[in-house]
N, CA, C and O atoms as a GROMACS GRO file, in nm:
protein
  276
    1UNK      N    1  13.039  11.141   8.214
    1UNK     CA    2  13.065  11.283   8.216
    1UNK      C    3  13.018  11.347   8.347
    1UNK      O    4  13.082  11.439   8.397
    2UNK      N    5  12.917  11.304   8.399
    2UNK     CA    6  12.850  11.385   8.530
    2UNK      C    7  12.894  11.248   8.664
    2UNK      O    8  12.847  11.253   8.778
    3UNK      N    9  12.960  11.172   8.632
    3UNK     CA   10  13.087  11.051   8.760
    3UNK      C   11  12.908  10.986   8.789
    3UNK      O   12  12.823  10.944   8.710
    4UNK      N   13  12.912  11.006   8.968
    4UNK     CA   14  12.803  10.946   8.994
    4UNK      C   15  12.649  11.044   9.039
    4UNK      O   16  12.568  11.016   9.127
    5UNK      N   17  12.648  11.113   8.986
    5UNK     CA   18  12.564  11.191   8.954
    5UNK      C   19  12.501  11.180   8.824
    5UNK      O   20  12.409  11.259   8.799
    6UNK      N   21  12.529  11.112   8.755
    6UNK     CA   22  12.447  11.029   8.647
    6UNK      C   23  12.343  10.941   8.627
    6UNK      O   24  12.285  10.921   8.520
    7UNK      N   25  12.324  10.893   8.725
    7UNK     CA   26  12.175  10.834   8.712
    7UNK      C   27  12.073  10.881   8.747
    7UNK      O   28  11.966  10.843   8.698
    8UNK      N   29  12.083  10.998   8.860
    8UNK     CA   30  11.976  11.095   8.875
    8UNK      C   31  11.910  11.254   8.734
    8UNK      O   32  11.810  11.325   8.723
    9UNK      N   33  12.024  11.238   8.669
    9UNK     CA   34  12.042  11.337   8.550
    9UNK      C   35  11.959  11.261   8.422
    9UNK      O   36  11.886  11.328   8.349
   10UNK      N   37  11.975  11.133   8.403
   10UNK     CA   38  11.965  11.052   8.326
   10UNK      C   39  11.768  11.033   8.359
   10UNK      O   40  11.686  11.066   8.273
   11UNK      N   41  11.732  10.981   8.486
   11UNK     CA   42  11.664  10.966   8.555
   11UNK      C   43  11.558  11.072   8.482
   11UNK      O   44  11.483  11.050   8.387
   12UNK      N   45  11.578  11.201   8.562
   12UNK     CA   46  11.455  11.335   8.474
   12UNK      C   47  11.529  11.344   8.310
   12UNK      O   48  11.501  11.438   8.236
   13UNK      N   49  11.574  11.292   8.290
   13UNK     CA   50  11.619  11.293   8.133
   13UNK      C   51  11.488  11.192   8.054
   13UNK      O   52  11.442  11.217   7.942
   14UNK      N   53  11.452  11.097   8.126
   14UNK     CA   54  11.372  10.940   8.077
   14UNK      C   55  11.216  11.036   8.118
   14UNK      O   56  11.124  11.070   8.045
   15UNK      N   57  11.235  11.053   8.235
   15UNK     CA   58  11.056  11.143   8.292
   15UNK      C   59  11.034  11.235   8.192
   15UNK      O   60  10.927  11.242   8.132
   16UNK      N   61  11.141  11.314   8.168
   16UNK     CA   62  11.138  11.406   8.074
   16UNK      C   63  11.082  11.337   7.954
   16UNK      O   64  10.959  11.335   7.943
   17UNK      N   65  11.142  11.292   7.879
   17UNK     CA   66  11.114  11.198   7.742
   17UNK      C   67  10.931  11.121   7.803
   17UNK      O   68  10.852  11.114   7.709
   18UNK      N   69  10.881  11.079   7.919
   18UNK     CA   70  10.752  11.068   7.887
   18UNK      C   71  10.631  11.163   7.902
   18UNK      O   72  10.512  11.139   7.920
   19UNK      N   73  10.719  11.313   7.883
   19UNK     CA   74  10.597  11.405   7.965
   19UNK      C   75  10.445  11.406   7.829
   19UNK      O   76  10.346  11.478   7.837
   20UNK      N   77  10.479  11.283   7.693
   20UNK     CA   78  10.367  11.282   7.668
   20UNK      C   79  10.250  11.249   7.739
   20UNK      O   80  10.142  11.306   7.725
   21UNK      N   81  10.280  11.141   7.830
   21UNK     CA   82  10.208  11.123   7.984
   21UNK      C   83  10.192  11.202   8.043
   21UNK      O   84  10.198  11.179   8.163
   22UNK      N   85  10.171  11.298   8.014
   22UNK     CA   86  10.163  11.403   8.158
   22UNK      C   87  10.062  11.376   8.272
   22UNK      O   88  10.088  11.407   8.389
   23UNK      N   89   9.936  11.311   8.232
   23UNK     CA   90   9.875  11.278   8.340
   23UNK      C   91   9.963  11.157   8.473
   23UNK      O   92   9.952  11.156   8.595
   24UNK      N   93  10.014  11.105   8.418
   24UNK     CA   94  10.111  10.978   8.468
   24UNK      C   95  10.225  11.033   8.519
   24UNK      O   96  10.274  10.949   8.594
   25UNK      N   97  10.307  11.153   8.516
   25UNK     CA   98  10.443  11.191   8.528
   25UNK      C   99  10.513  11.182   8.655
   25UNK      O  100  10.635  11.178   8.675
   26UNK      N  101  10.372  11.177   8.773
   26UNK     CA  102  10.376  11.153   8.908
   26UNK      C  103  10.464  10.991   8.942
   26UNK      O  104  10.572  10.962   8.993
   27UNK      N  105  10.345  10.909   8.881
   27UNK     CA  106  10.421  10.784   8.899
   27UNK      C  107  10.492  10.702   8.817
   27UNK      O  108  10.504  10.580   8.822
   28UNK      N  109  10.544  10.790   8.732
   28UNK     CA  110  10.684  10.792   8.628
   28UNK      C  111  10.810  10.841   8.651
   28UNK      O  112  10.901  10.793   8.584
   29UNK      N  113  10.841  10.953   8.756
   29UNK     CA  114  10.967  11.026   8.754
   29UNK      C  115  11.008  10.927   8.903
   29UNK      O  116  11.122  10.945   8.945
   30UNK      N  117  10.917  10.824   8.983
   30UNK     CA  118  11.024  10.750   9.106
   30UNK      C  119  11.047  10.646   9.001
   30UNK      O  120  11.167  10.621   9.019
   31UNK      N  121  11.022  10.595   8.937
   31UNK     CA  122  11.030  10.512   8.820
   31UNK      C  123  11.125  10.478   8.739
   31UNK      O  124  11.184  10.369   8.744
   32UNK      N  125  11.152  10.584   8.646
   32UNK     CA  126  11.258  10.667   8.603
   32UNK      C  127  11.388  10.649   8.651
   32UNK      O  128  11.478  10.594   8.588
   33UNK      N  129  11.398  10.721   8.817
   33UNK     CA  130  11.513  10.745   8.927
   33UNK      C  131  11.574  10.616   8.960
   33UNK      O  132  11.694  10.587   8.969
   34UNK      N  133  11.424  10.510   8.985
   34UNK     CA  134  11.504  10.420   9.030
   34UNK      C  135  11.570  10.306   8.917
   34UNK      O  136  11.664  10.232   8.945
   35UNK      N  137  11.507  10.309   8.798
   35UNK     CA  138  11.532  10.251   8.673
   35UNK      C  139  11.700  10.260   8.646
   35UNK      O  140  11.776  10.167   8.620
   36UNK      N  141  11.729  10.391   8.661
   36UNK     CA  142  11.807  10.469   8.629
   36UNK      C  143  11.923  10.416   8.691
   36UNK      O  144  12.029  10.387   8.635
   37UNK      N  145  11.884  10.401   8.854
   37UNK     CA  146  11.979  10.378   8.956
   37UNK      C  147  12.056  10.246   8.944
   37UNK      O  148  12.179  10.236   8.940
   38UNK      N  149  11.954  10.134   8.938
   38UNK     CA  150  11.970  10.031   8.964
   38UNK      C  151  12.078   9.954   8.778
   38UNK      O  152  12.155   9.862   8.753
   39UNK      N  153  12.022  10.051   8.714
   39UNK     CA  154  12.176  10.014   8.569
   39UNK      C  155  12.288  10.070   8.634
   39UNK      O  156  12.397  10.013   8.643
   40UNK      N  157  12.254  10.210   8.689
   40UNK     CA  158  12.385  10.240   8.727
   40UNK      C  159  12.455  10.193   8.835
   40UNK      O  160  12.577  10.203   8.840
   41UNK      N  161  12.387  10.140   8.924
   41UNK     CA  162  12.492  10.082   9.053
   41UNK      C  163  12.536   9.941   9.022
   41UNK      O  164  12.632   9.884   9.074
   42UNK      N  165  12.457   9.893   8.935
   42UNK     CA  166  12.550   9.740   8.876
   42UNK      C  167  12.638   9.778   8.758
   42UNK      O  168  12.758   9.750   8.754
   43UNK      N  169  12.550   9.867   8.625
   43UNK     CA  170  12.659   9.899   8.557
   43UNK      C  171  12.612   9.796   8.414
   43UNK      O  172  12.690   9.778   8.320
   44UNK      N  173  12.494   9.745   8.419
   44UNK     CA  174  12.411   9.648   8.353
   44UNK      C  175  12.272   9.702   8.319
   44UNK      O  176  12.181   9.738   8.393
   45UNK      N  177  12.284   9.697   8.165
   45UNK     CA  178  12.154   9.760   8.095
   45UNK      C  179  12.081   9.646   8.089
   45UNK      O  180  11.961   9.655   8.059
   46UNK      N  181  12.127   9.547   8.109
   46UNK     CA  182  11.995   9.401   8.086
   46UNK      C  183  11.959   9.431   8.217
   46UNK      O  184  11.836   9.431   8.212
   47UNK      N  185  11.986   9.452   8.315
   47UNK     CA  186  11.850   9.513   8.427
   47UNK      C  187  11.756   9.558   8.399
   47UNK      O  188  11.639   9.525   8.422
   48UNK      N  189  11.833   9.703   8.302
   48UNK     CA  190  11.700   9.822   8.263
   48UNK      C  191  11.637   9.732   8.158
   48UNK      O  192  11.521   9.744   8.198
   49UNK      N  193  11.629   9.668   8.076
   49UNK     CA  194  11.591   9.602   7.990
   49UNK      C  195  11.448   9.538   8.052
   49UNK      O  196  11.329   9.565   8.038
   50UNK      N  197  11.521   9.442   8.125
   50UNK     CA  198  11.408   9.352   8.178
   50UNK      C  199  11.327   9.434   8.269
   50UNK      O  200  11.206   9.411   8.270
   51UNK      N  201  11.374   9.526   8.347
   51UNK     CA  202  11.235   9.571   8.440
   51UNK      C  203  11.183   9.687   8.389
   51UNK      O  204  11.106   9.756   8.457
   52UNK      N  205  11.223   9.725   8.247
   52UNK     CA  206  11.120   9.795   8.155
   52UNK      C  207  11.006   9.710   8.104
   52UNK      O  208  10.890   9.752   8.104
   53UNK      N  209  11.046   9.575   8.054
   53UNK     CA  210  10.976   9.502   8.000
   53UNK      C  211  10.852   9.471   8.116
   53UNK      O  212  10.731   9.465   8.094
   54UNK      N  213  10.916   9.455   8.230
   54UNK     CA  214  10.766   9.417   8.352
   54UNK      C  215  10.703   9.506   8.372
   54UNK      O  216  10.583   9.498   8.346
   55UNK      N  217  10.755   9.615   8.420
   55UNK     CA  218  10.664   9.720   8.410
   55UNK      C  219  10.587   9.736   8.291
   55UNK      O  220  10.466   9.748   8.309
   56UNK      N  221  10.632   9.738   8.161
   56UNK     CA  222  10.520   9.806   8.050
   56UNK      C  223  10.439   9.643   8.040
   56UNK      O  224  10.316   9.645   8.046
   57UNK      N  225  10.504   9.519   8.027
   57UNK     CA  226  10.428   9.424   8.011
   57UNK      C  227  10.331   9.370   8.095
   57UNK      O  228  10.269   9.268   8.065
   58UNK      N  229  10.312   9.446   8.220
   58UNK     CA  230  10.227   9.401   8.366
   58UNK      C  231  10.080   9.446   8.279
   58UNK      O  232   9.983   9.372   8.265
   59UNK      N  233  10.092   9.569   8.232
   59UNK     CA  234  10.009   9.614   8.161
   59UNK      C  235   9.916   9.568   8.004
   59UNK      O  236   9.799   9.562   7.967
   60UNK      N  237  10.036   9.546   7.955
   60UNK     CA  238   9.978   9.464   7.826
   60UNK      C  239   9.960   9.330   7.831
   60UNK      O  240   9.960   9.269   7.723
   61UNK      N  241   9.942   9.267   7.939
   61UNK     CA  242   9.878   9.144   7.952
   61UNK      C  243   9.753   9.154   7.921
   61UNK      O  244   9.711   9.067   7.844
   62UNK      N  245   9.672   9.241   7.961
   62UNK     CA  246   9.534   9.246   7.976
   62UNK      C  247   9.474   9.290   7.859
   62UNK      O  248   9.358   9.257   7.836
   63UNK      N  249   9.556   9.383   7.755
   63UNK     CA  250   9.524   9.411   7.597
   63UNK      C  251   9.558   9.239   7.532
   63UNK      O  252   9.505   9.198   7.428
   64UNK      N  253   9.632   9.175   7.597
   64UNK     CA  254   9.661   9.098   7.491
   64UNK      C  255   9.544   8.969   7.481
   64UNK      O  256   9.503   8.899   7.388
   65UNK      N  257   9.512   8.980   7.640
   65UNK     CA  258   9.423   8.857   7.642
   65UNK      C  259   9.255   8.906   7.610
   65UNK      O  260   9.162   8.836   7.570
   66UNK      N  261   9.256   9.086   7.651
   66UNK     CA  262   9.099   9.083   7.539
   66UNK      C  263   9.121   9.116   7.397
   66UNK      O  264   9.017   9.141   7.335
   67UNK      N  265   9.220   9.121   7.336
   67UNK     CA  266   9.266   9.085   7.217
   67UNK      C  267   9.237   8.943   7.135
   67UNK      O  268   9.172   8.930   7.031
   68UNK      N  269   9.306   8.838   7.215
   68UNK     CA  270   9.272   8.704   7.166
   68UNK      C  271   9.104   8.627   7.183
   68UNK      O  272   9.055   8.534   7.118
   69UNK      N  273   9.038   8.719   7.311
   69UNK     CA  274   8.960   8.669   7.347
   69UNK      C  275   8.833   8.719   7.259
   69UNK      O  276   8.721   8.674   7.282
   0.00000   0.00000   0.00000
């Protein structure tokens, strides 16, 4: 609906959706943009898929292993 002006719309649409973060929103909305970009210039959500998963999972490595530990 918005051609190629859609992934930037989409983009503060996702920042938007984490302003429960608000402390974080800084280094969430280039995040977001480029998340955004990179489905849209291939046109492939298993992109966004997987480099959601690295990003949030870079993080939960470290819950998981003082978890087991």
């Amino acid at each position: 609906a918005f051609g190629e002006h859609v992934w930037y719309i989409h983009g503060l649409m996702w920042a938007f959706f984490h302003l429960f973060k608000w402390w974080d929103i800084i280094a969430i909305l280039p995040l977001t943009l480029i998340l955004t970009f990179i489905v849209w210039k291939f046109k492939n959500n298993t992109i966004g898929i997987i480099l959601h998963f690295l990003i949030n999972g870079i993080g939960l490595i470290p819950i998981v292993i003082g978890i087991i530990s």
